[in-house]
C-alpha positions in Angstrom: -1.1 -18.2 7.5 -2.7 -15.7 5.0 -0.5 -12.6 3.7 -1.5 -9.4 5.5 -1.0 -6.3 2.9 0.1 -2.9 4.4 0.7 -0.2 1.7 2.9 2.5 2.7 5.3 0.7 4.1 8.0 3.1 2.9 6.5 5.5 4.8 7.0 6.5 8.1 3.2 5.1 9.9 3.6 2.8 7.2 6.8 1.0 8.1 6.1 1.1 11.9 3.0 -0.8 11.0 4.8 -3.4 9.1 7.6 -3.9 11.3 5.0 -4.7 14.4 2.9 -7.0 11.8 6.3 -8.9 11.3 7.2 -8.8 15.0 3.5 -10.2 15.8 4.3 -13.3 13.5 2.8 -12.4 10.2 3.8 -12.6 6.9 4.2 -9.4 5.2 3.3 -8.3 1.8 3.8 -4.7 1.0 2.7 -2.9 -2.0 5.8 -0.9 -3.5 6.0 1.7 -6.4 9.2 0.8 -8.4 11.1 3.8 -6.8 10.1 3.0 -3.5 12.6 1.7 -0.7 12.0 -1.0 1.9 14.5 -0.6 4.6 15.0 -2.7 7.4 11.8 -4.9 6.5 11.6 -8.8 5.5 8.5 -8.6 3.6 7.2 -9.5 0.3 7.6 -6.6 -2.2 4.6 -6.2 -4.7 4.9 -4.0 -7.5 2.2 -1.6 -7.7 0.3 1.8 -7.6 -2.6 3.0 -6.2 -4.0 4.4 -9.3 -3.3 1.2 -11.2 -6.8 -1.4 -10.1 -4.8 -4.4 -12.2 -1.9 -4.3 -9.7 -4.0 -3.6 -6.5 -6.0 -7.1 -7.6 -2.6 -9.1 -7.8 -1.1 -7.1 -4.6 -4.3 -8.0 -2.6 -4.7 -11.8 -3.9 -4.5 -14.3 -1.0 -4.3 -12.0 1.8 -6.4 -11.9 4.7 -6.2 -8.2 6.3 -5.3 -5.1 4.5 -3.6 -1.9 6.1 -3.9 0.9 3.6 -1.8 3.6 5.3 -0.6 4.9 1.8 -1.3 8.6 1.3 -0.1 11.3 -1.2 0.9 13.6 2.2 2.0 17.1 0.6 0.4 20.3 1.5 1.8 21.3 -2.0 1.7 19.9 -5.2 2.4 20.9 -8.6 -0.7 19.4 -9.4 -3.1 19.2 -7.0 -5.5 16.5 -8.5 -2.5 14.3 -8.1 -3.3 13.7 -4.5 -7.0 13.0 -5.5 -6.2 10.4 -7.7 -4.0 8.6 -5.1 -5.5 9.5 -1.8 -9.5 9.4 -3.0 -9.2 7.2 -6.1 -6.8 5.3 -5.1 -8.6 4.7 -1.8 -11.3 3.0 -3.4 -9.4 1.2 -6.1 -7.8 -0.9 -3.4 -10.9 -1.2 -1.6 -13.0 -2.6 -4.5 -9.8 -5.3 -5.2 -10.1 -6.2 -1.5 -14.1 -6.7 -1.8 -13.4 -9.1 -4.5 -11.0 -11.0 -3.2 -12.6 -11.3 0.3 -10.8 -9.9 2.3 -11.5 -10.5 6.1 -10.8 -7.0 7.5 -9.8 -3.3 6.0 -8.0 -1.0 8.1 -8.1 2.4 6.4 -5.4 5.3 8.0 -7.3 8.3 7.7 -6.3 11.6 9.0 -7.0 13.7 12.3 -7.3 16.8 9.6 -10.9 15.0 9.1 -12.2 15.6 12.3 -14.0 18.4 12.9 -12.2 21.0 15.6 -15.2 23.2 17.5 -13.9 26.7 18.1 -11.7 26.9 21.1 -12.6 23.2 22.2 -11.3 19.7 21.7 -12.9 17.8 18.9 -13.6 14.4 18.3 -15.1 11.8 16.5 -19.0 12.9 16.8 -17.9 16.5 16.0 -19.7 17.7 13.1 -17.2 18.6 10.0 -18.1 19.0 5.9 -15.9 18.9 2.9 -16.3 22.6 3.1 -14.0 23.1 5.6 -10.7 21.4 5.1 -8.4 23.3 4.0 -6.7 22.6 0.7 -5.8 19.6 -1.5 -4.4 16.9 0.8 -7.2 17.5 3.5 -9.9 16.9 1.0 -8.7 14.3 -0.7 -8.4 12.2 2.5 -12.1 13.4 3.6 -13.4 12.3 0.2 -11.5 9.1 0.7 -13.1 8.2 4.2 -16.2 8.6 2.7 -15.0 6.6 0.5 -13.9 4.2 3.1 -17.5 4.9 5.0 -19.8 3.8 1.6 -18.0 0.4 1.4 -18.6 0.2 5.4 -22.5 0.5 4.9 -22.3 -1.8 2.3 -21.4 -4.6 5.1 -17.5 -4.4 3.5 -15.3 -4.7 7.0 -13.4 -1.0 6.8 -12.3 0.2 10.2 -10.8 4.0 10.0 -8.3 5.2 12.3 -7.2 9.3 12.5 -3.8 9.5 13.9 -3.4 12.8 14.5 0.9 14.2 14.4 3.2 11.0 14.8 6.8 11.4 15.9 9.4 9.5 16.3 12.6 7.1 14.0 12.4 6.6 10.2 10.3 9.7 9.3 12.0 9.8 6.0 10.7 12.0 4.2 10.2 13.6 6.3 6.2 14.7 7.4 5.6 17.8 8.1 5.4 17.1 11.6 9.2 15.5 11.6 9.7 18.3 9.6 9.2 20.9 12.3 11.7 18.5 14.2 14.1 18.6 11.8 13.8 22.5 11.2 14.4 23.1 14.4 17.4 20.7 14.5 18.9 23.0 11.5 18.3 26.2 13.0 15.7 26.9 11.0 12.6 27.9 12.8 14.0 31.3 14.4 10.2 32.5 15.0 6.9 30.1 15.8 2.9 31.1 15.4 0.3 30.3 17.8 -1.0 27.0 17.0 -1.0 23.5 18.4 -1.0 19.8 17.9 -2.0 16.5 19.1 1.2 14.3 19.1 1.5 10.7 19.5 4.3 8.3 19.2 4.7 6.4 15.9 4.9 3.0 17.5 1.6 3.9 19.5 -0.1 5.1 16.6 0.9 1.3 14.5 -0.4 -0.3 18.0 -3.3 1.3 17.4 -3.9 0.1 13.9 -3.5 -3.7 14.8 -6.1 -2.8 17.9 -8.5 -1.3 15.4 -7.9 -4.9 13.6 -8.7 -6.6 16.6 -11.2 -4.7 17.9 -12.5 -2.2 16.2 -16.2 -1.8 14.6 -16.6 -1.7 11.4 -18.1 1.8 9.8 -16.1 3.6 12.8 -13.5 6.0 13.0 -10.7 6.2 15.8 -8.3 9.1 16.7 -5.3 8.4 17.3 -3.4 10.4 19.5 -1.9 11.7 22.9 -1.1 15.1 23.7 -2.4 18.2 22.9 0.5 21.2 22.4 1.6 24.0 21.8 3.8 25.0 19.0 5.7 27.0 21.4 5.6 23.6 23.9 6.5 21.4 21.2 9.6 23.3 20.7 10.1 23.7 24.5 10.2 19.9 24.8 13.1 19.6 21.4 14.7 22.1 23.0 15.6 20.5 26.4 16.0 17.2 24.4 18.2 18.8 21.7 20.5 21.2 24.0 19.4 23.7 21.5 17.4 27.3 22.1 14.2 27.5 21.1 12.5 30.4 19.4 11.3 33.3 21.3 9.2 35.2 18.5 6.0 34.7 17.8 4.7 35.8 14.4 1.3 37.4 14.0 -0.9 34.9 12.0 -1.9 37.7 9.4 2.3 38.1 8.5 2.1 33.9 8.8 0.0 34.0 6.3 1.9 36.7 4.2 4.5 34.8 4.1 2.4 31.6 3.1 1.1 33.4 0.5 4.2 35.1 -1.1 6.2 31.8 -0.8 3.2 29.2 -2.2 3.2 32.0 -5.2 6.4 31.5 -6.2 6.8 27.8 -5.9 4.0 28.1 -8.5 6.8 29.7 -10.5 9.8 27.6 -9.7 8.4 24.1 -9.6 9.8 23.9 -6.3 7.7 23.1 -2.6 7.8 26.6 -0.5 9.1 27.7 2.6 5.6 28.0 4.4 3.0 26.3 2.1 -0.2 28.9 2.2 -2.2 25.2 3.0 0.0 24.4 6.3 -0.7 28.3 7.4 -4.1 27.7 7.1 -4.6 24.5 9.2 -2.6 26.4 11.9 -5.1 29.0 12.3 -6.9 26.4 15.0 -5.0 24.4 17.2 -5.4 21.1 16.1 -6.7 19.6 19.7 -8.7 16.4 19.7 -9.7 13.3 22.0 -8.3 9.9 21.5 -11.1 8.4 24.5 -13.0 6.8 21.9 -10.2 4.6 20.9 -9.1 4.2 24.8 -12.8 3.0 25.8 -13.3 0.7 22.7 -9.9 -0.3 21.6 -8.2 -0.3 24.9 -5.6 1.9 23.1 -3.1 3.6 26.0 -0.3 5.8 24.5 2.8 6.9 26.0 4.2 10.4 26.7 5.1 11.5 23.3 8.8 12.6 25.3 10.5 9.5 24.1 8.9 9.9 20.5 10.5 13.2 20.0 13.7 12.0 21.8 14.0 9.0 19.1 13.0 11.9 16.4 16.0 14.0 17.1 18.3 10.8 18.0 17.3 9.1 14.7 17.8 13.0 12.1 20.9 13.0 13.8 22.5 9.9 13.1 20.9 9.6 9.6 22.7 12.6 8.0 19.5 15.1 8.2 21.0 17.6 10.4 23.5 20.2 8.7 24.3 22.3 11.5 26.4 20.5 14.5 24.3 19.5 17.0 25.4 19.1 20.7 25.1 16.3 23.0 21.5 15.8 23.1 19.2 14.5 26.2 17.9 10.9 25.7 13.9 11.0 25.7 13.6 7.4 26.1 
């Protein structure tokens, strides 16, 4: 059997991906930076960058199937064309490596931040979006690299995109910002919310998906993947009876939100240092970021859990890795 490739899989999609590849029978080859950890994996470590074609072309020699889930994911960066250079660049570096090599099928991990939200609805993949409107560095850089993704597609290249939309759940850790609002909350450090929303899904769902959309899915087609739509105020509802915790009662006016976003993103311009509430993040939380996963239901036969268990493994696995600092009483198993 052929190596399958999966970059990211230091990540937290990433290494969910990997470990079902490995449990599924293939043999793994992951494309590493030199700081990067594997933990818990038995793959093959390739040394490598996304920026850097030469070690793409040795990475991606001999596979079969390719699972870029890689991603620059900040909402703030010292230097914003960083994240262009990995996400968009990048994106078609590894692309072009696979093309050359052959490879029999491209899954790309794209982002639900490039779907396009109508006002007060539920989007999905046939609603009409531009580069115009995503908001700041990261989102553009992920919509210039699924047209990226979509150019080698009409060229008759075999690039399948999938859109998870907020996965939760063990070895977020970095955290995202999604496990980052878990882990806030966890440390007492959310004491007021805004009105937004998300669509969760559970991490293990979401790398289901992606070995669906291998199976499966069409090539030149994109795939949300998701679950539930919710509230802020819902999400932290649901870690609060997991947690034992209170959740926050105060809701901040969005203008004040975005005070704060802008005050705070100022002076991490100053420091060097990622702020409190980047001015991107507050942004993106002016629409609730509903979607609809039925495309990938109807084509991929993708069925998703309650995201309840997700967030229960969240707060089970911040706890027991050293990421809370405040003591934390006896939780509520989600699972």
């Amino acid at each position: 059997m052929k190596p399958v490739l999966v970059t990211g899989a230091s990540g937290f999609i990433g290494w969910h991906v990997a470990r079902l590849l490995i449990e599924r029978g293939y043999k793994v080859r992951a494309l590493v930076r030199p700081a990067s950890k594997l933990r818990e994996l038995e793959v093959e470590p390739v040394l490598g960058d996304l920026r850097d074609p030469a070690s793409l072309d040795r990475a991606v020699a001999g596979c079969s199937l390719v699972f870029h889930v890689a991603a620059d994911y900040r909402l703030w960066a010292p230097d914003p064309e960083e994240l262009y250079r990995s996400n968009r660049d990048g994106t078609r570096n590894l692309l072009e490596a696979a093309r050359n090599h052959g490879v029999e099928r491209f899954v790309y991990t794209s982002t639900v931040g490039c779907i396009g939200l109508p006002q007060g609805g539920v989007g999905d993949e046939n609603t009409p979006v531009t580069l115009g409107q995503m908001s700041g560095a990261y989102k553009r850089s992920k919509f210039l690299a699924e047209q990226v993704a979509l150019e080698f597609a009409s060229a008759g290249f075999p690039v399948v995109i999938v859109n998870p939309t907020a996965p939760v759940g063990d070895h977020d850790v970095r955290p995202t910002p999604t496990g980052k609002i878990v882990l806030d909350f966890l440390n007492g450090a959310m004491p007021a919310f805004i009105d937004t929303g998300l669509n969760l899904v559970d991490v293990r769902d979401t790398a289901r998906a992606h070995l669906l959309a291998c199976e499966r899915g069409k090539a030149g087609e994109r795939y949300i993947v998701g679950c539930e739509n919710l509230t802020l105020a819902e999400i932290l509802e649901r870690l609060a009876r997991l947690s034992g915790l209170k959740a926050a009662r105060i809701k901040l006016p969005y203008s004040l939100a975005y005070a704060i976003g802008v005050l705070t993103t100022g002076l991490a311009r100053l420091t060097g240092r990622p702020p409190l509430a980047p001015l991107d993040a507050v942004r993106m939380a002016k629409k609730k970021m509903f979607v609809s996963h039925e495309k990938a239901k109807r084509e991929l036969g993708f069925e998703p859990g309650p995201v309840e268990g997700a967030l229960g493994r969240a707060v089970e696995w911040f706890k027991a890795n050293g990421y809370c600092q405040l003591e934390q009483p006896a939780a509520r198993s989600g699972t």
